[in-house]
N, C-alpha and C positions, 0 to 999 in steps of 0.2 A: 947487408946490414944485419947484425944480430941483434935479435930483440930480447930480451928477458923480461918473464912474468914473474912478483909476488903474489900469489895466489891464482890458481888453477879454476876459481867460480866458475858461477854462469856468465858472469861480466865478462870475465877475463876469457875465457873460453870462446864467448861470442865475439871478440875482437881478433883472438889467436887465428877464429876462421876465417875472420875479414879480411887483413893483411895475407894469410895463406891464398885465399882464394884472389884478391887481387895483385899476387906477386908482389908484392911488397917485400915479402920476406918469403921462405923456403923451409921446409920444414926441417930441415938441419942450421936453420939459422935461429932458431925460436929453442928457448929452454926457459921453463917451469919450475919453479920451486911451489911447494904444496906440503902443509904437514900428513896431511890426507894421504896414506899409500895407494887407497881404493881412486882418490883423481889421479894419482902420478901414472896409474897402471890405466885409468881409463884415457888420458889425451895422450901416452905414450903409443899404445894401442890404436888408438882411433886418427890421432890426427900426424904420429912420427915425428913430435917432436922431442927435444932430450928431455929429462924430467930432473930434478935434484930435490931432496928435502932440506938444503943448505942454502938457505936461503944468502950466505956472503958468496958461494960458489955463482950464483946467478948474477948477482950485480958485476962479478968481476970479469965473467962472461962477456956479458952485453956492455954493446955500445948504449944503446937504451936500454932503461929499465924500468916498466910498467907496474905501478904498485893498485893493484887488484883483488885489496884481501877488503872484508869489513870493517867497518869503523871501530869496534869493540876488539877488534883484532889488529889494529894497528900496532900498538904500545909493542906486543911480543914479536909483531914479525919485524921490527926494529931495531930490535934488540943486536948488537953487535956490528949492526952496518955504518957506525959515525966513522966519518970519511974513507968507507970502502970506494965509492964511488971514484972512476978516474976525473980526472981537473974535466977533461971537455964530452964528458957523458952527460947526457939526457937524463933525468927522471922527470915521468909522465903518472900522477897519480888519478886516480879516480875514485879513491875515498872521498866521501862526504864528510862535513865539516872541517876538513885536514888544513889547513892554512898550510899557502907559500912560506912564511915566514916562520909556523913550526914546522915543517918538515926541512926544510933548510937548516936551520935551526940542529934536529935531532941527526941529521944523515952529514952535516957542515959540508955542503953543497951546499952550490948557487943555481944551477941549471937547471931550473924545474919548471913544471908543469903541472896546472890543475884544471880537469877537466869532470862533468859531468855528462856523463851518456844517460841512456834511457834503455830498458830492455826491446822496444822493436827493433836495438842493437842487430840481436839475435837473427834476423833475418834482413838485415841490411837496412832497414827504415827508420833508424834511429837519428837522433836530434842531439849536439853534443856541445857546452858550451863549455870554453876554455879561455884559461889566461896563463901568463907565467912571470915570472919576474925580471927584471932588467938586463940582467947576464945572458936570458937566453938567446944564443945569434939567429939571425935572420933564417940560417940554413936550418936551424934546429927547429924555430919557430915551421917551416916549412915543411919541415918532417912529421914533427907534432900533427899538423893540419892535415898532412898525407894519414899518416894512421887511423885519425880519428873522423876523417871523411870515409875511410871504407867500410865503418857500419852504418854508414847515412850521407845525414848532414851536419855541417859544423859551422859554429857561430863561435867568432875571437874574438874577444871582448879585451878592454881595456882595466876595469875596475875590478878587482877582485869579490867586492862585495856582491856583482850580479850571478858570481859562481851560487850562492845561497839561496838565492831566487831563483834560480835555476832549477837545483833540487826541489826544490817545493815546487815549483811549475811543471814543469818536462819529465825531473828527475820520478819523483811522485804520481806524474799525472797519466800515468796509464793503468793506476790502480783506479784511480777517480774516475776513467771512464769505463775499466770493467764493472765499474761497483752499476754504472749508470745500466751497462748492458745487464749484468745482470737482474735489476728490476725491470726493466721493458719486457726482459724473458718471460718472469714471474708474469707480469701483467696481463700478457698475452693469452699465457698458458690460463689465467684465471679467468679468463674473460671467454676462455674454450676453443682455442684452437692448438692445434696438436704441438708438441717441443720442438718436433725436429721442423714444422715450417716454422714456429717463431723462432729459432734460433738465426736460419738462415736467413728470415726475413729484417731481422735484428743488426745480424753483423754486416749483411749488404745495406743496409742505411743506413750506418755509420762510415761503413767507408765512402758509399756512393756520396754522401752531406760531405766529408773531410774533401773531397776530391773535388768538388764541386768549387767550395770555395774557395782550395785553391789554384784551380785553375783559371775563374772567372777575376781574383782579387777583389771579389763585392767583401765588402762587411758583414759581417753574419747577420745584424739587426737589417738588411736589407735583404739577404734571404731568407732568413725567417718571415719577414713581412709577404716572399713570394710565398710562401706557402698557406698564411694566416688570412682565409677571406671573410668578410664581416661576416658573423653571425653563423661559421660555420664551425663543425666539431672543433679544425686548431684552435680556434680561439678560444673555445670552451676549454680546452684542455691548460692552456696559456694561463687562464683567468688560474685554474687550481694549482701551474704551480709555482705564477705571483703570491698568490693568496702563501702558500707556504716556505715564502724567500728562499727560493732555491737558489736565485743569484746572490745575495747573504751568504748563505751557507756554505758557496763553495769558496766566497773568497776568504771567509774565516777561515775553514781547511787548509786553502794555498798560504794565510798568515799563520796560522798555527803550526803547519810544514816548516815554515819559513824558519821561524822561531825555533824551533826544533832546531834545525841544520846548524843556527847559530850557535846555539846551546853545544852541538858536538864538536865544537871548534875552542872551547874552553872560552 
């Protein structure tokens, strides 16, 4: 199967290994298009696959074709591809805000695909949720799912609007939990113990917590509560930061995301 990428990112790069590494595809089956020469020469180099800066040369290429570039960069890497696409080709986007309906629309293709990943993409941990439109067959929809399970996991959805929810939750939310690691860091450190034990002390309670619940399937307010005994330090620490609606604040965050993503959908 040959795949082709618009744009060479870290998104697209971290899928082009996924697929690579789970045979999906072969590195003579995969080609790039990138305005960037410094990316064409670094995934030529590194990963063997073909490169083009012709962006119609790739769509004509592939059987699919994964559009990989940013939101701001949509409009140009567009430019000249209205019905390059063959009749029964794949397009898999993973632009945010991009609607089914405008990228159909600008490429006049019906066979698409909209998907949000998440960067734990990059090492196979990622979380992806997708839809596409009516045209796409069952075998395409199955291919789609094959791709985008090999940097994780994947959730198909039926409504297109949970694609936008998506990006503000999953898409977004591995910023909102560096931002969290990074103050427990600080906190640590200010409270006096050394960087490099709180760091590691940091990022093994976050995963050991993530892993915990889901392997157990409790509720988080049930494991929180294992951890919260009356009148001991959690609780103390719970009370300051009710007191400061931290649960408020990140779900204003995830609407404000939200709203965002819609906004870049026109």
């Amino acid at each position: 199967m040959k795949v082709a990428f618009i744009g060479g990112g870290t998104m697209g790069e971290a899928m082009i290994k996924a697929i690579l590494q789970k045979s999906i595809a072969s590195p003579s089956d995969v080609m790039v298009s990138d305005i960037s020469a410094e990316r064409r020469s670094h995934l030529s180099e590194h990963l063997g696959v073909s490169v083009t800066a012709d962006n119609r040369e790739a769509v004509r290429w592939g059987e699919v074709t994964v559009l990989a570039v940013k939101p701001q960069a949509l409009p140009r890497a567009l430019i000249g591809l209205e019905g390059v696409a063959k009749p029964q080709q794949l397009i898999l986007s993973i632009v945010a805000g991009a609607s089914l309906k405008a990228l159909s629309s600008a490429l006049k293709h019906h066979q698409v695909v909209r998907a949000m990943p998440n960067t734990p993409a990059q090492i196979g941990e990622g979380i992806t949720v997708w839809t596409c439109t009516e045209r796409v067959t069952e075998e395409q929809r199955r291919l789609a799912g094959s791709i985008l399970a090999a940097t994780g996991d994947e959730i198909a959805v039926d409504e297109e609007r949970y694609i936008d929810m998506a990006t503000a939750l999953s898409g977004s939310g591995p910023a909102y939990v560096y931002l969290v690691m990074e103050a427990l860091i600080d906190a640590g450190v200010y409270i006096g113990m050394p960087r490099a034990t709180v760091e590691r002390l940091v990022l093994r309670t976050l995963l050991g917590s993530a892993r915990l619940a889901e392997e157990t399937g409790r509720h988080p307010a049930e494991l929180r509560n294992m951890v919260t005994s009356p009148g001991g330090t959690t609780a103390e620490a719970l009370v300051v930061l009710e007191e400061a609606r931290l649960r408020s604040v990140l779900m204003d965050a995830v609407v404000a995301a939200y709203e965002k993503a819609r906004s870049l959908g026109g």
